[in-house]
C-alpha positions in Angstrom: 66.8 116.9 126.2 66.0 120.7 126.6 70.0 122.0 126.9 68.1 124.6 129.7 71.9 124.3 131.5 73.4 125.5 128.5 70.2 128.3 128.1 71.4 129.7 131.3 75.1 129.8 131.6 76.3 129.2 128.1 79.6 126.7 127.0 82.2 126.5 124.2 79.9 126.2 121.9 76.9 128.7 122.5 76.1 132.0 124.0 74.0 131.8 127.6 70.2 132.0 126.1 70.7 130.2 123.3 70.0 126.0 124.4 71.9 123.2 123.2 72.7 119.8 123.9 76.0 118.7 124.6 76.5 114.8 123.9 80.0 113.3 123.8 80.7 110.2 120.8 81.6 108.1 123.8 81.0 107.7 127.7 84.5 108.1 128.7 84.7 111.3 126.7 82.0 112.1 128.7 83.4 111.7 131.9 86.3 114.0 130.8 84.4 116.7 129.6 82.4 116.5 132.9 86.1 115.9 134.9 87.5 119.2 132.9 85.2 121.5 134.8 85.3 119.7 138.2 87.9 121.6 140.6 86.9 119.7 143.2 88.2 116.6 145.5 84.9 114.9 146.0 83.2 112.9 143.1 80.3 115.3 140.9 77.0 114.1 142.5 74.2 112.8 140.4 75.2 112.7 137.1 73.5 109.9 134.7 74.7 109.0 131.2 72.0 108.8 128.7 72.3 106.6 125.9 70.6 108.5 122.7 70.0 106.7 119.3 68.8 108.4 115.8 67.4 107.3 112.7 69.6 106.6 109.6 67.3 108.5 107.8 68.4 111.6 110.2 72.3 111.4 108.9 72.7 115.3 108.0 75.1 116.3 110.6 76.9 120.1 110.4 80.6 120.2 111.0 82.3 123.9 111.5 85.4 125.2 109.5 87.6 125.5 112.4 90.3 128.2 112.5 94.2 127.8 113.6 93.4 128.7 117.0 89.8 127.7 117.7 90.5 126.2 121.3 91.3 128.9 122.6 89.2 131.4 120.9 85.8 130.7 123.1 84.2 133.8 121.7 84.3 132.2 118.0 83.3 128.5 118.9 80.5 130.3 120.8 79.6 132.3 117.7 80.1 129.5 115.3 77.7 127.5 117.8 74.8 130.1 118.1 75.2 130.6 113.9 74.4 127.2 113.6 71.3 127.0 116.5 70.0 129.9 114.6 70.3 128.6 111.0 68.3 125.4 111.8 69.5 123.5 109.1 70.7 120.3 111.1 69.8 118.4 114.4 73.4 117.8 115.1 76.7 119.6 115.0 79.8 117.4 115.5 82.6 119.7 116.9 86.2 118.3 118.1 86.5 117.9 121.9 89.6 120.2 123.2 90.1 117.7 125.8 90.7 114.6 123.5 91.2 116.4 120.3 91.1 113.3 118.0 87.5 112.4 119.5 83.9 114.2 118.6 81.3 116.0 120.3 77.7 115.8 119.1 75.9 119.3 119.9 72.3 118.6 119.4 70.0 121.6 118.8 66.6 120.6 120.7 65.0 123.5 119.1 64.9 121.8 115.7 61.8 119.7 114.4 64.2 116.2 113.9 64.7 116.3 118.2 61.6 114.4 118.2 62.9 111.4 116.2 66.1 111.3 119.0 65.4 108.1 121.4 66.6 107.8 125.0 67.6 103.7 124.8 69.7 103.8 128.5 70.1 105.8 131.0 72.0 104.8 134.3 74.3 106.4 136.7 77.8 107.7 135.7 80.1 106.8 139.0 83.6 108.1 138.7 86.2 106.1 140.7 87.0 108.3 143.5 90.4 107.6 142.7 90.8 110.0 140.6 90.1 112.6 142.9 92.4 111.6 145.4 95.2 113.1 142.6 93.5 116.3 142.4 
């Protein structure tokens, strides 16, 4: 749970250099977020899904004030992001997904003291039915 993939190249949601987490509210979310970025006609190799839980206690989650356009503005999603890793004031930001706009992304900042009460309770391999790339 370092976010040392999105240290070195950077996402929506922060500048490369800044790590972060990104977890999706469910697995088939997941899958899309991963399928967005895949421009390819084979299945993505070696990808797991890891099952996270967190304490009640732990329930301060930020959210963003998102503007008009903010799907398409990557520079302010990325600066809203890095704000937030920097401020330190929560473990988790929950952030829309542009892919499936009515469901949530959980952006977990593994710099903050809390990342320590997160627990890994599954992890086991994310297979993609190659059917889906036959489309592509």
């Amino acid at each position: 749970m370092s976010g040392i993939g999105a240290f070195y190249y950077g996402g929506r949601w922060n500048s490369p250099r800044n790590a972060m987490l990104y977890t999706s509210s469910h697995r088939s979310l997941a899958m899309l977020e991963v399928l967005v970025h895949w421009h390819k006609t084979v299945t993505p190799p070696n990808y797991v899904i890891v099952s996270l839980a967190l304490p009640d206690n732990l329930a301060t989650i930020a959210e963003p004030k998102l503007i008009p356009d903010w799907p398409e503005d990557q520079r302010w999603s990325r600066d809203t992001g890095d704000a937030w890793l920097k401020a330190g004031d929560s473990l988790l930001f929950k952030v829309p997904s542009v892919v499936v706009k009515a469901e949530q992304n959980y952006l977990v900042n593994p710099m903050h003291p809390d990342v320590v009460s997160l627990r890994i309770t599954d992890i086991e391999p994310l297979n993609f039915d190659k059917r889906l790339f036959k489309k592509i």
